[in-house]
C-alpha positions as CSV (number, residue, x, y, z in Angstrom):
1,X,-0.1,-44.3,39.6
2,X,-3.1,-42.9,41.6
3,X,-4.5,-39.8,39.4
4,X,-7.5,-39.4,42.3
5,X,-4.8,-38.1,44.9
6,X,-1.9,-37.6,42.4
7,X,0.3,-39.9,43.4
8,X,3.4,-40.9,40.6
9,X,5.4,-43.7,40.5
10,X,8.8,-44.5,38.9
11,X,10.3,-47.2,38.1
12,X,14.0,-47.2,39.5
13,X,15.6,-49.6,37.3
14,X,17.3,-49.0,34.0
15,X,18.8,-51.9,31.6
16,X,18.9,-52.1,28.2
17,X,17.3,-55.2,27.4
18,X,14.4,-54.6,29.8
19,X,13.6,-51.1,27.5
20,X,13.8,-53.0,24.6
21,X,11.9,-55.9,25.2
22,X,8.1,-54.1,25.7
23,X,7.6,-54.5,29.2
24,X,8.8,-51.0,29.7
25,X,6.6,-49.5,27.4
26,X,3.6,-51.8,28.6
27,X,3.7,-50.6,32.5
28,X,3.8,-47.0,31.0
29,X,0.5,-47.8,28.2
30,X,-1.2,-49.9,31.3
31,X,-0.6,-46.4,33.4
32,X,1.7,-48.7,35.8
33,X,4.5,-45.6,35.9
34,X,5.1,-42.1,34.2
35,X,8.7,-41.7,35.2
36,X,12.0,-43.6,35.7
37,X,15.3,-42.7,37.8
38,X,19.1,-44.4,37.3
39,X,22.3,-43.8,39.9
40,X,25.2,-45.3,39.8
41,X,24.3,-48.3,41.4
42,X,22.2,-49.1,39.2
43,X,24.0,-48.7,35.9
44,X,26.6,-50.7,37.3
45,X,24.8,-53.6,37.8
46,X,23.5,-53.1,34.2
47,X,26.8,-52.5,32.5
48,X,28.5,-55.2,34.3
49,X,26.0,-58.0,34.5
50,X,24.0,-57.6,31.9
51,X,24.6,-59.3,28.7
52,X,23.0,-56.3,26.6
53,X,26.1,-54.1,26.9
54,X,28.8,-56.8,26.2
55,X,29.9,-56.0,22.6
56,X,29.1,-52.5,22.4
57,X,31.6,-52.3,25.4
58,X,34.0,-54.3,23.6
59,X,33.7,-52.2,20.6
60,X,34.1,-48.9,22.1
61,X,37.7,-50.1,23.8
62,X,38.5,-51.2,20.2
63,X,38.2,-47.5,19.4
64,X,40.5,-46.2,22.1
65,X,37.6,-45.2,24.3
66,X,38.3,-44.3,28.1
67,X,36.0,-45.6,30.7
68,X,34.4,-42.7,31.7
69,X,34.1,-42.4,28.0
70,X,32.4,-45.4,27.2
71,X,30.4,-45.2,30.7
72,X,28.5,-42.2,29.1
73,X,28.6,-43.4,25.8
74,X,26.2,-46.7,27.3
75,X,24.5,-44.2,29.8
76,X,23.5,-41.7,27.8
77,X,22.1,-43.6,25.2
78,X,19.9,-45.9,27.8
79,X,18.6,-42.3,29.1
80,X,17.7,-41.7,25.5
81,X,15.9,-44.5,24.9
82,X,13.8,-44.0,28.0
83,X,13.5,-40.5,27.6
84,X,12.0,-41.2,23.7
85,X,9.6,-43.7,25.5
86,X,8.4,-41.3,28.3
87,X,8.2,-37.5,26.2
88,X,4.5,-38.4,25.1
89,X,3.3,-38.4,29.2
90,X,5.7,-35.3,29.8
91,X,4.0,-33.9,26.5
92,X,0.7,-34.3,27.7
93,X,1.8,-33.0,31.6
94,X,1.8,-36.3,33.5
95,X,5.6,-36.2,34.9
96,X,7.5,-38.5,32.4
97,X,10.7,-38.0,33.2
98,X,13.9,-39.6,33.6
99,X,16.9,-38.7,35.5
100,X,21.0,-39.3,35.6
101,X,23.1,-38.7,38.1
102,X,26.3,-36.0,37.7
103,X,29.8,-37.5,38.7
104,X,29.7,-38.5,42.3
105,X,32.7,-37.8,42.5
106,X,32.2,-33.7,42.1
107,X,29.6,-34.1,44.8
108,X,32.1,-31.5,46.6
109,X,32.6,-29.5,43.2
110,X,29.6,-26.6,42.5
111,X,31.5,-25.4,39.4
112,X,31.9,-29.5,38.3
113,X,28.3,-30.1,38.9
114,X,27.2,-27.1,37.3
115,X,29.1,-28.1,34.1
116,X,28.5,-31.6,33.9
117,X,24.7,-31.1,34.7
118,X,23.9,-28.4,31.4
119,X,26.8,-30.7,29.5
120,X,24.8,-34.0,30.2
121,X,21.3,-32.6,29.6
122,X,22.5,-31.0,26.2
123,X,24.0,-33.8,25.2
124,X,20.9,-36.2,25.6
125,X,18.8,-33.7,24.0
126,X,15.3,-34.4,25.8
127,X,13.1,-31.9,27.7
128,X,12.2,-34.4,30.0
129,X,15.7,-35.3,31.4
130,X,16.3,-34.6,35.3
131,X,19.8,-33.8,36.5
132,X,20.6,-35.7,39.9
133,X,22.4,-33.8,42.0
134,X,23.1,-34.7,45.9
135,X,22.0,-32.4,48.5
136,X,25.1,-31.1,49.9
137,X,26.5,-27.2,50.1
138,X,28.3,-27.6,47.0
139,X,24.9,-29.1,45.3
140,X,22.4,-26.7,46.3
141,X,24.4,-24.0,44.5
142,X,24.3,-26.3,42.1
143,X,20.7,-26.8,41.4
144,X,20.1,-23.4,41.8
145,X,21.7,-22.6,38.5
146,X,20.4,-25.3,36.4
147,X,16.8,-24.4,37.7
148,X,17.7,-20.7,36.6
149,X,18.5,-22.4,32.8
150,X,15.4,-23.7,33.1
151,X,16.5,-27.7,33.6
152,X,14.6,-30.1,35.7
153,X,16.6,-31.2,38.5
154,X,16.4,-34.0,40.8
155,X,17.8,-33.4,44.3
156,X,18.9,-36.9,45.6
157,X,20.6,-38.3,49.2
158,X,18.2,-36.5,51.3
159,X,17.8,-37.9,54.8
160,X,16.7,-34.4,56.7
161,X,14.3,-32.2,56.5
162,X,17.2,-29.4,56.5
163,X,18.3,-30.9,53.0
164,X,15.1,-31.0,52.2
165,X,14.5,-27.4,52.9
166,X,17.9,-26.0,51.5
167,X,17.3,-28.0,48.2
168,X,13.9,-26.9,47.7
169,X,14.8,-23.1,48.5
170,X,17.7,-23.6,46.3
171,X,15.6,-24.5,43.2
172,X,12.9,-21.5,44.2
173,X,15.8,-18.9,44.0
174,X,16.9,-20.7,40.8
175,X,13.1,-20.9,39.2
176,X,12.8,-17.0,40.0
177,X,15.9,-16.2,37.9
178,X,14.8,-18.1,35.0
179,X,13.4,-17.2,31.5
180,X,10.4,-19.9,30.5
181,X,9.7,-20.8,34.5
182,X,9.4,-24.3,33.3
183,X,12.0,-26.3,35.1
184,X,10.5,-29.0,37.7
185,X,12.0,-30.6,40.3
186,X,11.8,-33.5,43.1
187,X,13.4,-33.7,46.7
188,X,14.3,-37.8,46.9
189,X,13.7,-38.8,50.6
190,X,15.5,-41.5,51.2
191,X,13.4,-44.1,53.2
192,X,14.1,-48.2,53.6
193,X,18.3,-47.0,54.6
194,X,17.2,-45.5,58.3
195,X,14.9,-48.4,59.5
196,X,17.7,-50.8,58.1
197,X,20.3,-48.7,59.9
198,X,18.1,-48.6,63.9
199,X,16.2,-51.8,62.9
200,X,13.1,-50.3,62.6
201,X,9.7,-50.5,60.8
202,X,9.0,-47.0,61.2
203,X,11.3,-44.6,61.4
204,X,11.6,-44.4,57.7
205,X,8.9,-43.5,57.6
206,X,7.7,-41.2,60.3
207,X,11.3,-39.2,58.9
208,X,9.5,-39.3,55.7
209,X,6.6,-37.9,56.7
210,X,8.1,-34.9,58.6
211,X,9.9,-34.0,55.4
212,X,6.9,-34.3,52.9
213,X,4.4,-32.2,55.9
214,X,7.0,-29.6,56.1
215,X,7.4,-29.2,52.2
216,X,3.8,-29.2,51.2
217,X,3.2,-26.7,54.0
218,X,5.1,-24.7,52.1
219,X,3.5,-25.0,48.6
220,X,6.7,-25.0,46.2
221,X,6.2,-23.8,42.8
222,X,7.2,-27.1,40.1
223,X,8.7,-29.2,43.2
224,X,7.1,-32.8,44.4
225,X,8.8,-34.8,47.2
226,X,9.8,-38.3,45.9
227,X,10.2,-41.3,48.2
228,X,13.6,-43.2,47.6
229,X,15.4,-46.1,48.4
230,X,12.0,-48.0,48.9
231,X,12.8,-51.6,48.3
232,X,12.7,-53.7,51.4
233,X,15.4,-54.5,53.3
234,X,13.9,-56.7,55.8
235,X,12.5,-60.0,54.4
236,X,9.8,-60.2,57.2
237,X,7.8,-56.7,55.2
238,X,5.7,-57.2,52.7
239,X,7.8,-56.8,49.5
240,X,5.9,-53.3,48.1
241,X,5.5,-51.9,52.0
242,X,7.4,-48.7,51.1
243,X,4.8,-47.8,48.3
244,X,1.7,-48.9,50.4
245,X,2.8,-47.1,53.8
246,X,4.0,-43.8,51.7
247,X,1.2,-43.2,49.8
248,X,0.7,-39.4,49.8
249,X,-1.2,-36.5,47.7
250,X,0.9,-34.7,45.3
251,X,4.1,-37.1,45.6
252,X,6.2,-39.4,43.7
253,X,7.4,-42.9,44.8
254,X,10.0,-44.2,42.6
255,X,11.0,-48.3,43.4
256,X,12.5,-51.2,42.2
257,X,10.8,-53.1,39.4
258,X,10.5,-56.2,41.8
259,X,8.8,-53.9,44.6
260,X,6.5,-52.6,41.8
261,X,5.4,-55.9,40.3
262,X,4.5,-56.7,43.9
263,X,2.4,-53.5,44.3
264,X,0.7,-54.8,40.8
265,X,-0.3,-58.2,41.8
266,X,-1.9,-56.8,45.6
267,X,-4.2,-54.2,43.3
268,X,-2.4,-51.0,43.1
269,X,-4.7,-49.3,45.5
270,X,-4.8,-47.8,48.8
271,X,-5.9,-44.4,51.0
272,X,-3.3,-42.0,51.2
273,X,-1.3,-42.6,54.7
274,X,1.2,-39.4,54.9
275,X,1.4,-37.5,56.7
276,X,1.1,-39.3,59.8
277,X,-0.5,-37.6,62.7
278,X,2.0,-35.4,64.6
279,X,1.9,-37.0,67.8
280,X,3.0,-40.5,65.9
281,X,5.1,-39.2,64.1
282,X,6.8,-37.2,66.9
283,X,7.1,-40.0,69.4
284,X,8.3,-42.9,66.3
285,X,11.3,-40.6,65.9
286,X,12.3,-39.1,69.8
287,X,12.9,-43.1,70.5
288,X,15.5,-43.3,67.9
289,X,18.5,-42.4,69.9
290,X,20.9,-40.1,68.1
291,X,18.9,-39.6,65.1
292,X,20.2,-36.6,63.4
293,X,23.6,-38.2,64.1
294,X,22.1,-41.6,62.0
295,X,20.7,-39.5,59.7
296,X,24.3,-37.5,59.5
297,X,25.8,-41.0,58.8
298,X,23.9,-42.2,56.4
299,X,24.1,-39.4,53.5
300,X,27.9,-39.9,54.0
301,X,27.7,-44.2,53.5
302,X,25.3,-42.5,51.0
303,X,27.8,-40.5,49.1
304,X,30.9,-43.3,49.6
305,X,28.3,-46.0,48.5
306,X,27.5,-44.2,44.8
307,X,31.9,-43.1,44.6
308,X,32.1,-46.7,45.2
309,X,29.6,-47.9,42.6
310,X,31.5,-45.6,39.9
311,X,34.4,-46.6,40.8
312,X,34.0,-50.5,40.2
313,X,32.7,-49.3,37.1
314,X,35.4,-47.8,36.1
315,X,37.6,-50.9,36.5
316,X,35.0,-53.1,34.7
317,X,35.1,-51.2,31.9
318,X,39.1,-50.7,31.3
């Protein structure tokens, strides 16, 4: 974290045995982090490879449990656990929070998404839970509502700054119809994807930076941008480039614990580098060619990619 221009990060990793052990809590005491965000992906590499989960999993089939059952049953209680370690920074107004995904699979359900978002954030029971909810048409609705009930929402898979917008809007109409005003949430601008999609350096990150100019122009009530997807994906960058070349004012930059550690060792420090100036930025993206269409493509391998995820999760845990 970097108080001075209040820039957040989050750790993008969630296993059991890594929140248990006390390097978790340490990188939040050392003020390393003050939030943490789980998909799909990510709790399927945790539930099938790690050895935490074996015999609770085994346990939970012995009592008749259905995957999507016992998926929850391991998911929720990780988000628990993290949310318990995190309430004491979003107590004392410095973020802490954690967010879970809804289904991806009612990613073209408003009604689904609606119910499974208030369901899930009941059913963990912390204020400081976020609600992940792709930016789609059916999702914007979506968030809408849970901002109106006053529940922090996290609007992931954005790649343009149309979703950007239309999320961002959505939660200002929700925040406007709610009681206690209190509900935040973040736009998640997907970055490292698009330069690994046009083998690029840049285009990541000049896309970033049109997003986060555009939405801090407009000075949302309760809503940050957060950089996502900022592990590397070309070995030849330097492994915490994403956190170094999006450092911003008033944003959030959640990454892989690797990419993080690396940002540790080379000092944690750095001038803030977004926006970029227009005329960069402008020229970076015109020589992508067809790069609304790239953009268009990836929130779809986006979508399929997380489907995917759930669904090998699924068949892991029958």
């Amino acid at each position: 974290m970097n108080q001075n221009i209040n820039f957040s990060l989050w750790l993008d990793f969630i296993e059991r045995n890594f929140l248990e052990s006390g390097e978790f809590d340490k990188m939040i005491k050392d003020g390393i982090i003050n939030g943490a965000t789980s998909n799909p992906a990510i709790f399927q590499q945790a539930f099938t490879n790690s050895p935490a989960y074996i015999s609770k999993i085994e346990s939970l089939k012995k009592e008749g449990l259905l995957p999507e059952e016992i998926y929850e049953n391991l998911a929720i209680s990780d988000i628990q656990l993290t949310a318990k370690k995190l309430l004491p920074l979003f107590e004392n107004k410095n973020m802490g929070f954690v967010s879970i995904e809804v289904n991806p699979f009612f990613a073209d359900n408003t009604e689904a998404t609606i119910e499974e978002g208030i369901r899930l954030f009941r059913k963990i029971g912390f204020p400081n839970v976020m609600i992940k909810i792709p930016a789609t048409d059916f999702g914007y609705l979506a968030m809408e509502e849970l901002f109106a009930k006053d529940i922090p929402v996290n609007a992931t898979l954005i790649f343009s700054l149309e979703e950007a917008i239309k999320s961002a809007e959505a939660m200002k109409r929700g925040l406007a119809r709610s009681c206690k005003k209190s509900a935040k949430g973040v736009l998640s601008v997907f970055v490292s994807r698009l330069d690994k999609a046009v083998s690029s350096t840049r285009f990541g990150i000049a896309n970033s930076s049109k997003i986060y100019r555009e939405i801090e122009s407009r000075k949302y009530k309760n809503i940050t941008t957060l950089f996502a997807s900022t592990g590397v994906k070309d070995d030849s960058l330097e492994p915490d480039y994403y956190i170094r070349e999006l450092l911003a004012e008033n944003s959030i930059n959640t990454a892989p614990l690797k990419t993080i550690q690396a940002y540790q060792k080379t000092g944690m420090d750095g001038i803030p580098k977004l926006p970029l100036d227009l005329k960069t930025e402008t020229e970076i993206i015109s020589q992508i060619d067809s790069a609304n269409e790239i953009l268009i493509k990836l929130k779809k391998e986006g979508l399929e990619s997380f489907k995917t995820s759930f669904s090998n999760m699924m068949e892991f845990l029958k």
